[in-house]
C-alpha positions as CSV (number, residue, x, y, z in Angstrom):
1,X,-36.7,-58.4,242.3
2,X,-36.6,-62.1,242.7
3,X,-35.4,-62.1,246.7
4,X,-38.2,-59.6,247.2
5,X,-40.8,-62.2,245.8
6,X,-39.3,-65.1,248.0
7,X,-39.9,-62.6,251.5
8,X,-42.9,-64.0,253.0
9,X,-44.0,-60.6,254.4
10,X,-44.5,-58.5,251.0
11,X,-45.3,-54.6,251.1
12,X,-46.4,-52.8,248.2
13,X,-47.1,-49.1,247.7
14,X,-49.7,-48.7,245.3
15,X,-51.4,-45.4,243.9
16,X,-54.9,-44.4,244.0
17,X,-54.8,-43.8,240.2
18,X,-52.4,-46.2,239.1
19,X,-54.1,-49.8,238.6
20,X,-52.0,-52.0,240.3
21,X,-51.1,-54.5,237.4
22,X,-49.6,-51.6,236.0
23,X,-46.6,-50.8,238.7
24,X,-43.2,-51.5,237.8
25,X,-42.9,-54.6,240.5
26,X,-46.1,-56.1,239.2
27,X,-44.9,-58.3,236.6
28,X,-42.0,-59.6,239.2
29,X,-44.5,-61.2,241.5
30,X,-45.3,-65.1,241.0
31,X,-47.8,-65.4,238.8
32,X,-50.5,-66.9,241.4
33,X,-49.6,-64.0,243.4
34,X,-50.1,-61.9,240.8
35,X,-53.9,-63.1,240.1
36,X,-54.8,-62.8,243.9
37,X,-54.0,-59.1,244.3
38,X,-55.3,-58.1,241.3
39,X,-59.0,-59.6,242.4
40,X,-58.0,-58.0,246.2
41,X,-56.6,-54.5,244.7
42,X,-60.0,-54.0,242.7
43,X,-62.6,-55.1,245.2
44,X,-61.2,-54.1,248.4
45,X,-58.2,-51.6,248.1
46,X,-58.4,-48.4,246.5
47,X,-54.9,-46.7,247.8
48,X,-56.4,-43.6,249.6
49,X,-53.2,-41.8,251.2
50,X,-53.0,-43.5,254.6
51,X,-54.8,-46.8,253.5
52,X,-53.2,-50.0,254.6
53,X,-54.8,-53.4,253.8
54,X,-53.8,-56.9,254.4
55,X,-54.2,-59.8,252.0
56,X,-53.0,-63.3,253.9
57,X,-52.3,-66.0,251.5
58,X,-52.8,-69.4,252.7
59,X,-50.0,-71.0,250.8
60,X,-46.3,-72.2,252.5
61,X,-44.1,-69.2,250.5
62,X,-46.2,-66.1,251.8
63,X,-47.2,-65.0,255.1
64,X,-48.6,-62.0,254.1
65,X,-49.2,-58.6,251.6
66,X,-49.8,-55.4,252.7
67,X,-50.6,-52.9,250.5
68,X,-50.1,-49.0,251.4
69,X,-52.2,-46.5,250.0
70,X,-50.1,-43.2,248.6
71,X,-53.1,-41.3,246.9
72,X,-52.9,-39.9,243.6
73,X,-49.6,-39.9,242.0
74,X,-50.0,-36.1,241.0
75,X,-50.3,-35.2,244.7
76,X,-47.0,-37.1,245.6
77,X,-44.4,-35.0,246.9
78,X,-41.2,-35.1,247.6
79,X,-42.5,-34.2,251.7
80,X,-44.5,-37.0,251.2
81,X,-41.6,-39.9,249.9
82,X,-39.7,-40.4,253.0
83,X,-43.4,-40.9,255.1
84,X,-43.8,-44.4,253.1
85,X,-40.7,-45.8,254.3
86,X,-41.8,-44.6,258.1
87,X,-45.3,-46.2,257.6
88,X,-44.2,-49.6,256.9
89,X,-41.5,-49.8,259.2
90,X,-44.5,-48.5,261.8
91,X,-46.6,-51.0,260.5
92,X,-43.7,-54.2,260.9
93,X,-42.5,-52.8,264.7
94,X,-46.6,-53.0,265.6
95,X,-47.6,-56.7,264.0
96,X,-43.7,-57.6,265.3
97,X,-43.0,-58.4,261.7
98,X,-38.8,-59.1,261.8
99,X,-38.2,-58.6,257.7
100,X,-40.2,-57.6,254.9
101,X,-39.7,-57.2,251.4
102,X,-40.9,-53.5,249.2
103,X,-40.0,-52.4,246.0
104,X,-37.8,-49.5,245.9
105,X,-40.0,-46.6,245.3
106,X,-39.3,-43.3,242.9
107,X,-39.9,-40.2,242.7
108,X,-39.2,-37.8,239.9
109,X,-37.1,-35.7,241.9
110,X,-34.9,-38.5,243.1
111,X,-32.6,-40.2,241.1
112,X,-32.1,-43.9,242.0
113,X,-29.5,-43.1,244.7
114,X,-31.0,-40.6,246.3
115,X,-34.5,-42.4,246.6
116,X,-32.6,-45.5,247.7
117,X,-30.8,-43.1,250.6
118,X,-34.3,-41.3,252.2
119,X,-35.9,-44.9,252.1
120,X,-33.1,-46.6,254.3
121,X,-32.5,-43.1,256.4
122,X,-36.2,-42.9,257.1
123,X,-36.8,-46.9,258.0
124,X,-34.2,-46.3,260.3
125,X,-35.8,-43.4,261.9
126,X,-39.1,-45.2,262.0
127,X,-37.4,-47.9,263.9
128,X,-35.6,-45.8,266.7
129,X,-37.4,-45.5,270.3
130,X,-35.8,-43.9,273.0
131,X,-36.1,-47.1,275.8
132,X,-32.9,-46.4,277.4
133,X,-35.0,-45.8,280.7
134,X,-38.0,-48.2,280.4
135,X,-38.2,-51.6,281.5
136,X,-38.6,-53.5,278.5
137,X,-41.9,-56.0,277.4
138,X,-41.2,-59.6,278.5
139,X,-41.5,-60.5,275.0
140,X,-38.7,-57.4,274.3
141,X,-39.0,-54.8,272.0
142,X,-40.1,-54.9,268.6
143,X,-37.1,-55.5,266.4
144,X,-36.7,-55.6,262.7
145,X,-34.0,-57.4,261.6
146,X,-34.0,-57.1,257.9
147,X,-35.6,-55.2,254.9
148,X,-35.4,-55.9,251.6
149,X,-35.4,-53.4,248.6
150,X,-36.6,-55.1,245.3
151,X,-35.2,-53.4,242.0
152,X,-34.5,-54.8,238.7
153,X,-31.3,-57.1,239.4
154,X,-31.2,-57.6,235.9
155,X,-29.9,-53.6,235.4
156,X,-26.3,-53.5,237.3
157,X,-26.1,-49.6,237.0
158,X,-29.5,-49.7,238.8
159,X,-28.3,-52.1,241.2
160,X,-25.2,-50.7,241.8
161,X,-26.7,-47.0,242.4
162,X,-29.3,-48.2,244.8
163,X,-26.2,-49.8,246.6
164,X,-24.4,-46.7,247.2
165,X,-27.8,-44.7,248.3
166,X,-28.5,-47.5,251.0
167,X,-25.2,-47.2,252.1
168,X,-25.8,-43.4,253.0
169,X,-29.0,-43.4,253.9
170,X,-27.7,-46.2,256.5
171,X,-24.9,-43.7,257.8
172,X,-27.7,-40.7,257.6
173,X,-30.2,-42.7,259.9
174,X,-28.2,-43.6,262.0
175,X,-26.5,-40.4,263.1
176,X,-30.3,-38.8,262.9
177,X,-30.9,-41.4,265.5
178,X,-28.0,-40.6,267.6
179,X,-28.9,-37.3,267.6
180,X,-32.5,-37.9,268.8
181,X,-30.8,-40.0,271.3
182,X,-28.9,-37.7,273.0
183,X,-31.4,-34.8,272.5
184,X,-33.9,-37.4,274.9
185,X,-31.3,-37.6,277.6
186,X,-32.8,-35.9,280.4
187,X,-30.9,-32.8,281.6
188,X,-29.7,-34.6,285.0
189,X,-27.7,-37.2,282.6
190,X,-27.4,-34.3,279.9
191,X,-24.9,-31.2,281.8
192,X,-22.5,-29.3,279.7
193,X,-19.8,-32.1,280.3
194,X,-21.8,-35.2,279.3
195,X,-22.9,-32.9,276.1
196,X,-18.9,-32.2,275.2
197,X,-17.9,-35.7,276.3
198,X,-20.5,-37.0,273.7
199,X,-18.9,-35.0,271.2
200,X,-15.3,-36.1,272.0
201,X,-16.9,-40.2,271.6
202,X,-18.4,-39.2,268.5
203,X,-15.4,-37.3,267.0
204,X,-13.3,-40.3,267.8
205,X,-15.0,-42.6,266.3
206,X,-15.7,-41.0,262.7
207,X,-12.1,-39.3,262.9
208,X,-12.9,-35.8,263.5
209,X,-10.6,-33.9,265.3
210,X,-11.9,-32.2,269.0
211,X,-11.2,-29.6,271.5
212,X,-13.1,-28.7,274.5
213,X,-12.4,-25.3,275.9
214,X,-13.5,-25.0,280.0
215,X,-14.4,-22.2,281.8
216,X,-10.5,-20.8,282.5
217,X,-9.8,-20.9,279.0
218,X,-13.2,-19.1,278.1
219,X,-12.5,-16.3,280.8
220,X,-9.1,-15.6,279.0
221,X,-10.6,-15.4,275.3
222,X,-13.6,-12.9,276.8
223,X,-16.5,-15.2,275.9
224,X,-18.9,-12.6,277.9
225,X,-22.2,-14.2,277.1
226,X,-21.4,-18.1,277.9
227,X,-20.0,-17.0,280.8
228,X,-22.6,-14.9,281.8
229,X,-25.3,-17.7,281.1
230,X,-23.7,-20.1,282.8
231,X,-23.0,-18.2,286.4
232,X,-26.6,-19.6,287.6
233,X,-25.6,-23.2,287.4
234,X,-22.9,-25.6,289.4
235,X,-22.5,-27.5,285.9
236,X,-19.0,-25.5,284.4
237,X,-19.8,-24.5,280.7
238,X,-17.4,-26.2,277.8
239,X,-17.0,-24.5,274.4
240,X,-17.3,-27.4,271.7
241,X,-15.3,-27.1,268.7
242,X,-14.8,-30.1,266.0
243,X,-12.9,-30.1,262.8
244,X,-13.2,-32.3,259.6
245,X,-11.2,-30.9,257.0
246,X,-11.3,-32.7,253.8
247,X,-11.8,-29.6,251.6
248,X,-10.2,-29.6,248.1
249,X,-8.3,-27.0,246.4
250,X,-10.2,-24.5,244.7
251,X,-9.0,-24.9,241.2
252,X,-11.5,-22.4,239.6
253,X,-10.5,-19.5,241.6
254,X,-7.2,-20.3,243.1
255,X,-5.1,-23.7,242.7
256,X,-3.7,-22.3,245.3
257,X,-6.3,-21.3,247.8
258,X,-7.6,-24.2,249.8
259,X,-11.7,-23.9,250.4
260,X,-12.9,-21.8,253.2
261,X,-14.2,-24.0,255.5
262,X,-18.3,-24.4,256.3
263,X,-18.5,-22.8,259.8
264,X,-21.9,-24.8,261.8
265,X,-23.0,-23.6,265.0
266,X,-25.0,-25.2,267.4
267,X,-27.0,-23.8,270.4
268,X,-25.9,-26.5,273.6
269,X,-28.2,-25.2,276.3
270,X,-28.5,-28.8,278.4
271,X,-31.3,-27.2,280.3
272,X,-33.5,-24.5,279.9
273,X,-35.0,-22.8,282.8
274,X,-35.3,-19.4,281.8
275,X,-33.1,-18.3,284.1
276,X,-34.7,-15.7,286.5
277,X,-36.8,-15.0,284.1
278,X,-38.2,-18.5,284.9
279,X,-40.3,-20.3,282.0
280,X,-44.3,-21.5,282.6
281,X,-44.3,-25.2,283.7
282,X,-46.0,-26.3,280.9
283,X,-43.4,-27.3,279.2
284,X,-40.0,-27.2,281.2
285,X,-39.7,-30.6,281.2
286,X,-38.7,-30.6,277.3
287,X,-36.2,-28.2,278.0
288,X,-33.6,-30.8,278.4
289,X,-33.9,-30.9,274.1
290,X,-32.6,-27.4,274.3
291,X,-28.9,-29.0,273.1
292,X,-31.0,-29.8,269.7
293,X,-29.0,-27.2,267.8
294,X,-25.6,-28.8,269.1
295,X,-26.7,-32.2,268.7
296,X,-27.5,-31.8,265.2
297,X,-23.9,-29.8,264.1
298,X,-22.3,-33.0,266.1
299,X,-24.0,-36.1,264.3
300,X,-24.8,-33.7,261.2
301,X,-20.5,-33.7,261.3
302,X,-20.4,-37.3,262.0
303,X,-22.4,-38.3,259.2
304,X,-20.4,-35.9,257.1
305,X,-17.4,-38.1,258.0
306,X,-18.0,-41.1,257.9
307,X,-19.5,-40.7,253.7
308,X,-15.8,-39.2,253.4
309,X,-17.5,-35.7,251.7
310,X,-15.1,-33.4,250.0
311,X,-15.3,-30.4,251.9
312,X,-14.3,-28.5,255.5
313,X,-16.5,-28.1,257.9
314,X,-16.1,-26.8,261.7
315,X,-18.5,-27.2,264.2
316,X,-18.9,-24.9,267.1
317,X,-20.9,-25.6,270.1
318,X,-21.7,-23.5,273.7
319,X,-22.4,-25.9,276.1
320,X,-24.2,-24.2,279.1
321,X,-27.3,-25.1,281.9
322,X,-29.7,-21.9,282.5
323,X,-30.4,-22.0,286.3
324,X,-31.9,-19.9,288.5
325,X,-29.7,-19.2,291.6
326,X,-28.3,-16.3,293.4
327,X,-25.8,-16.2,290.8
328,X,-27.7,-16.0,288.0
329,X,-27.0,-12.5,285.3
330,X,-29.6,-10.5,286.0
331,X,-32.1,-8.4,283.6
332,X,-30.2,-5.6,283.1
333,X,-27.1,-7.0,283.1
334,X,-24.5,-5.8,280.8
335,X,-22.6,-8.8,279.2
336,X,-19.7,-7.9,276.5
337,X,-19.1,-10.6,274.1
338,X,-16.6,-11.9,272.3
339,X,-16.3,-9.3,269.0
340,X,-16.5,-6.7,272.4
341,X,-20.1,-5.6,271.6
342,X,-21.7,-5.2,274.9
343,X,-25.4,-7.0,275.3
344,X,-28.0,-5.7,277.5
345,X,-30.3,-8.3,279.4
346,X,-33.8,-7.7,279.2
347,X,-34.8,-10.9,279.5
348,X,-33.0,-14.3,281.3
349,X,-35.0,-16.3,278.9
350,X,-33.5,-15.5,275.5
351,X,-29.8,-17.3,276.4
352,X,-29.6,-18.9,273.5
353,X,-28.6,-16.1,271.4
354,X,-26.5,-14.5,274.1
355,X,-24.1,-17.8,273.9
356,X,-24.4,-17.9,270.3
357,X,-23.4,-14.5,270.1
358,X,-19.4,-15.6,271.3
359,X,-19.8,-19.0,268.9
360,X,-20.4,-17.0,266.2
361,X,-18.1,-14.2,266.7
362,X,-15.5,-16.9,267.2
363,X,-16.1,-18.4,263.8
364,X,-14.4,-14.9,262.6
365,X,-11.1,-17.0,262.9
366,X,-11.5,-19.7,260.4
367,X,-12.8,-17.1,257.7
368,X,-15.8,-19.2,256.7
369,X,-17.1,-19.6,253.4
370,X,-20.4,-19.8,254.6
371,X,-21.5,-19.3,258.9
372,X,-24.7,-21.5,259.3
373,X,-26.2,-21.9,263.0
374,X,-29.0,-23.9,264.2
375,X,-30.4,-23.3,267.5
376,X,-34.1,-24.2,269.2
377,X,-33.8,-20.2,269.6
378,X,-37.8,-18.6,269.8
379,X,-41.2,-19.8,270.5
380,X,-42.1,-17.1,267.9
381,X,-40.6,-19.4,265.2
382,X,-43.0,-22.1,266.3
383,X,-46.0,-19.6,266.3
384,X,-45.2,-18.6,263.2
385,X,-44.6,-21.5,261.3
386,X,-46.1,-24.5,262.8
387,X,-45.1,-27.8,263.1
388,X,-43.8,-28.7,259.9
389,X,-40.9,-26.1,259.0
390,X,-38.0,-24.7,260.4
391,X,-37.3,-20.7,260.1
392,X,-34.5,-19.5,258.5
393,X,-32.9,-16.0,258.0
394,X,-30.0,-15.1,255.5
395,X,-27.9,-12.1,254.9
396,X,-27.6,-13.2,251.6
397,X,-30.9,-13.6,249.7
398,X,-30.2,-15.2,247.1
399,X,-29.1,-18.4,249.2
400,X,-32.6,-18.9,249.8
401,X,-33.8,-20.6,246.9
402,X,-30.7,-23.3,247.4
403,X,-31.7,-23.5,251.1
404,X,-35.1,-24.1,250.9
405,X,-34.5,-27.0,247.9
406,X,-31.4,-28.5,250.7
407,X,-34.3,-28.3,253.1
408,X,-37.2,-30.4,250.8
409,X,-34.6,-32.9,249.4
410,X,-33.0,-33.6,253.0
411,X,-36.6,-33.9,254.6
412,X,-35.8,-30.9,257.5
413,X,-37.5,-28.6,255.3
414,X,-37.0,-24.7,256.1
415,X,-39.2,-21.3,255.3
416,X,-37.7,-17.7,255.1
417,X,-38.3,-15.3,257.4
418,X,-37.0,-11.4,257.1
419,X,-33.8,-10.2,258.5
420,X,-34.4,-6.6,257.1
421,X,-32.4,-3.5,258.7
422,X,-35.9,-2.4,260.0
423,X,-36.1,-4.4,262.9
424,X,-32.2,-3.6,264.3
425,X,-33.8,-0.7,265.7
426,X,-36.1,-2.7,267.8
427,X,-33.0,-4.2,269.6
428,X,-30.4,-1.3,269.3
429,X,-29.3,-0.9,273.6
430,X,-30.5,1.9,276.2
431,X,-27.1,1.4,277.9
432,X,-25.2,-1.6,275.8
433,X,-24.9,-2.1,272.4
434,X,-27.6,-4.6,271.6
435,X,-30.5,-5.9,274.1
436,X,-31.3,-9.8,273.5
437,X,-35.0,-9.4,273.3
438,X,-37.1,-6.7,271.2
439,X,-37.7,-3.9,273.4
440,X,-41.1,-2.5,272.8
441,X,-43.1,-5.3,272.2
442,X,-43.6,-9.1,271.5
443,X,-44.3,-9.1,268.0
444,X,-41.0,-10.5,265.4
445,X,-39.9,-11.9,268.3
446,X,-38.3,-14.8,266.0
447,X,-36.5,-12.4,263.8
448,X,-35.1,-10.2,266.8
449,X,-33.3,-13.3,267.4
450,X,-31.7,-13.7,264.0
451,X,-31.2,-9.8,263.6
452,X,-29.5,-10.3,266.9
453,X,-27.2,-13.3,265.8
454,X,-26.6,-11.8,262.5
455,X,-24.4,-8.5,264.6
456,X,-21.6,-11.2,265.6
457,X,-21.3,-13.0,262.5
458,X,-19.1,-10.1,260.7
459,X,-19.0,-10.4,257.1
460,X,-19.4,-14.0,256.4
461,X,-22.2,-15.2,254.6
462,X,-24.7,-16.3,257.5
463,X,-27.7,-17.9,257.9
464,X,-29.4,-18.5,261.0
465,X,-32.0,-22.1,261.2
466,X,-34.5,-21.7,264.1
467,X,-35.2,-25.4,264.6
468,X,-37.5,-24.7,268.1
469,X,-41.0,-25.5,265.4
470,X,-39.1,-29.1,264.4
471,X,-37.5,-29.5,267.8
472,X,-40.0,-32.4,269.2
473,X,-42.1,-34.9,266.5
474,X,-45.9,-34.8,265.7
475,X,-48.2,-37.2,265.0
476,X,-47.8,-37.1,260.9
477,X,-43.7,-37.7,261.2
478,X,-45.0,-41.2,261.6
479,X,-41.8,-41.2,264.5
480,X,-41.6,-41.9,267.9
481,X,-42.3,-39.3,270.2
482,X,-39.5,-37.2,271.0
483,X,-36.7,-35.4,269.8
484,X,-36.9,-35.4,265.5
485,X,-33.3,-35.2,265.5
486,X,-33.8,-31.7,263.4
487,X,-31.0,-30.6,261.2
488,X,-28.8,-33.7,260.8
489,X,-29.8,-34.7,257.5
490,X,-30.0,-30.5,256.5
491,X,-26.3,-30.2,257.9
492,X,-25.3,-33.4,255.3
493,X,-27.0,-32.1,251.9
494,X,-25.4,-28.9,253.0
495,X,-22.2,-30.1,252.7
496,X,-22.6,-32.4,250.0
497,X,-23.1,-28.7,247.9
498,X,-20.9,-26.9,249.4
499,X,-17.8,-26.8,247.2
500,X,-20.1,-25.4,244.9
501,X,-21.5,-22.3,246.6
């Protein structure tokens, strides 16, 4: 921890029931330093969750030391471990601090890699701002330029772990950020074409493999419901689909059966209107985040590719706009989609599933191990949940467990919701095969969606992530307002346990 003690802007996280001379990075610090915050730490700091204190010392080496208050150890959580790393990066970007040094922090849960990967991940989401349209301060933004983790440089292992989780973590925030990038690009720079040509970039530089099907090509393969979504707008749909294969050979099963691939889909509606049946004003103007879903399977991919991960993954996106013209589908429109089941429009509004619906039921050709889509689908989702979880639905109930530990380790944590036979019923069609909104009244409305999706996803193990409750930040992400960037780092633990499933 010596570099650490020679940063002249010091952050420490200290809890409320931990005396301070007593953390691991205390005995690391000069010893005048030492005496100083021991004096400051019981007189005037008592590390309340939230706290944050200064302590400037007068002397040429130091500038300053913050301390951050964490609460009580027992209260800790792993939901609460990435919010540290946010805070002080929050903290440097407002006091235009350009480096400071922190002691790695640990959790239980983590192991040193894995705390080392949600610290760096999460400063670099703390740092991002979308600016791209603003006319920047005279002084310029605030810019950090370098963070320093302090560990034990005497232990190599340590050392040597830590490296490899900041290495990740860097490749994790940084796709999260892209993500939130282009999920902020407002839907006249964000059309189905800018969407797929964003995913074509991407692909080439991590060395995925792309192909972007247009409108012709979707005509001839029957994709009823992306066409039928898209007639409103002049933007032309595109069908994303991108490819990392990287899979090994099974060798418990089969040496000589290669691993089914993981199978992502991602809902890539660039703008949201409701169609005809045209959405309340109050907030249209986020609808340009409606692409969340697809933005997350693209960079969640990227992020997959560039750690080099062992495993297959496909991503498939539906890239459409959701206008209101005189050629917009109608309610009450009959749309047949790609597996031939025929969907009954009651209501403009719920397009996301109806595009889904021919993603999905195109996943049937790569035989997926395991069909996982994400999708800002339902408002129901947010009503139900908040804004602090996504919903998710599973034909396969004992995935949950698994998915809801993917979602506290990864930070895009995820709550189960039903997807009982009961509620089929509710959106069995009057004159197609399956209506894409419950027909007799507004209550489930979140898991009429998945029951929907889950009809085109055959046999494969599914789930079904509605990311709409994570789709914008709050207040206590300790982010920059905006898209979150949702279901990035959910898509990369996913994969990283994949082979085993």
């Amino acid at each position: 921890m010596s570099e650490m003690a020679r940063e002249r802007n010091i952050f420490l996280p200290v809890f409320q029931d931990v005396p301070l001379t007593q953390e691991e990075f205390f005995p690391f610090l000069p010893h005048e330093l030492q005496k100083q915050l021991a004096v400051f730490a019981e007189h005037a700091f008592h590390g309340d969750e939230g706290e944050v204190k200064t302590l400037w010392i007068g002397t040429a080496t130091y500038e300053r030391i913050v301390l951050f208050g964490l609460g009580t150890k027992e209260h800790f959580s792993v939901r609460k471990f990435p919010i540290v790393a946010r805070r002080m990066v929050q903290y440097a970007r407002r006091e235009r601090i350009v480096s400071f040094a922190t002691p790695l922090l640990i959790h239980s849960e983590f192991s040193i890699a894995e705390a080392a990967m949600t610290s760096a991940a999460n400063a670099l989401m703390a740092h991002f701002e979308y600016v791209k349209y603003k006319e920047a301060p005279k002084q310029g933004w605030p810019s950090i330029e370098k963070i320093i983790l302090g560990i034990d440089e005497k232990k190599k292992a340590v050392r040597h772990e830590a490296t490899e989780g900041i290495a990740a973590g860097i490749i994790i925030g940084e796709e999260t950020n892209a993500c939130r990038d282009l999920a902020n690009t407002p839907g006249s720079d964000m059309t189905p074409t800018h969407l797929a040509a964003a995913a074509t970039a991407t692909a080439r530089r991590t060395g995925m493999t792309v192909k972007i099907l247009n409108k012709r090509a979707m005509e001839k393969l029957g994709m009823g419901g992306v066409l039928g979504v898209a007639r409103g707008s002049d933007e032309e749909p595109k069908f994303i689909i991108l490819e990392y294969r990287h899979g090994q050979r099974n060798k418990e099963k089969n040496k000589n059966e290669s691993q089914k691939p993981l199978v992502l889909a991602g809902k890539g509606v660039t703008f949201d209107t409701g169609g005809l049946n045209i959405k309340p004003d109050a907030h249209m103007y986020e609808m340009h985040m409606d692409m969340s879903g697809g933005a997350a399977v693209i960079f969640g991919m990227a992020a997959i590719a560039r750690q080099k991960l062992p495993v297959t993954v496909i991503g498939l996106i539906p890239a459409v706009e959701n206008m209101p013209s005189g050629s917009s589908y109608r309610p009450g429109d009959l749309l047949k989609a790609l597996n031939g089941k025929i969907i009954e429009v009651l209501n403009t509004d719920a397009e996301g599933r109806v595009i889904l619906a021919d993603a999905l039921a195109y996943a049937a050709r790569y035989s997926p191990g395991l069909l996982v889509d994400f999708a800002t689908l339902t408002g129901a989702a947010h009503v139900a949940l908040g804004h602090y979880a996504s919903a998710i639905f599973t034909n396969r109930d004992e995935l949950i467990p698994l998915f809801m530990e993917i979602g506290q380790r990864s930070g895009d944590a995820v709550w189960p919701l039903p997807l009982w036979d009961e509620y089929l019923a509710d959106i069995k069609g009057t004159f197609g095969d399956l209506t894409n909104t419950g027909k007799h009244d507004r209550y489930g409305g979140a898991i009429h969606g998945a029951k929907f999706l889950e009809q085109f996803a055959g046999t494969a193990r599914f789930a079904h992530i509605d990311i709409a409750p994570r789709m914008t930040t709050v207040e206590s992400d300790c982010l920059a307002k905006g898209a979150s960037g949702v279901g990035v780092r959910f898509i990369v633990e996913l994969a990283k346990r994949y082979p085993n499933l």
